[in-house]
C-alpha positions as CSV (number, residue, x, y, z in Angstrom):
1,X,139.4,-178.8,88.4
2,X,140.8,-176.1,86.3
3,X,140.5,-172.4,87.0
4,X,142.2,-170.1,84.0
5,X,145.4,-171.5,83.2
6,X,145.5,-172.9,87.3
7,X,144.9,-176.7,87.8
8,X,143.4,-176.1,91.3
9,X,141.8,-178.2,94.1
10,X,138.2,-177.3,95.6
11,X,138.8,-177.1,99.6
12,X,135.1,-175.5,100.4
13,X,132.0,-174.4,99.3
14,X,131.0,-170.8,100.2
15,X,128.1,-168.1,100.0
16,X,126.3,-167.7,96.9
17,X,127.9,-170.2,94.3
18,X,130.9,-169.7,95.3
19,X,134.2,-172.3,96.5
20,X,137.2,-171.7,98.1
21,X,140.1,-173.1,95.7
22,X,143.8,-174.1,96.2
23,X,146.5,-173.9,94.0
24,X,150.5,-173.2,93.8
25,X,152.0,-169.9,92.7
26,X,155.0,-169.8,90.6
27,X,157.1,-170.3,93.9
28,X,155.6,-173.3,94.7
29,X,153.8,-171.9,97.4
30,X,150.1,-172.6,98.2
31,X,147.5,-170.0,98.5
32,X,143.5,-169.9,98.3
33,X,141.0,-167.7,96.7
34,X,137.3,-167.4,96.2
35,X,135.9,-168.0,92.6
36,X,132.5,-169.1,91.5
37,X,131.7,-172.5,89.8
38,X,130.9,-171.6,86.7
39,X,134.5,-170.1,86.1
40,X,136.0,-173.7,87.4
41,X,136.1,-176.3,84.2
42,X,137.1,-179.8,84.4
43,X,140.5,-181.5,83.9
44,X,141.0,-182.9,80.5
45,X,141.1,-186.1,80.0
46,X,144.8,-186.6,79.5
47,X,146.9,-184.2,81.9
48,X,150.7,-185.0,79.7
């Protein structure tokens, strides 16, 4: 899935139309938020 400029994963669904995401920071370090699904899009077709 894609969330902004993010490529994220979906981990868990939450309250109200909401999922818990994963993606990487600029560090490389892995962090979660809450977002709802109809600001995640899916990936394109071609990732490269």
């Amino acid at each position: 899935m894609r969330y902004e400029e993010r490529v994220v994963r979906v981990v868990a669904e939450a309250r109200g139309q909401r999922v818990i995401i994963e993606s990487l920071d600029d560090d490389g370090c892995t962090f979660r938020s809450t977002v709802k699904w109809k600001n995640l899009a899916p990936l394109l077709a071609q990732l490269f």
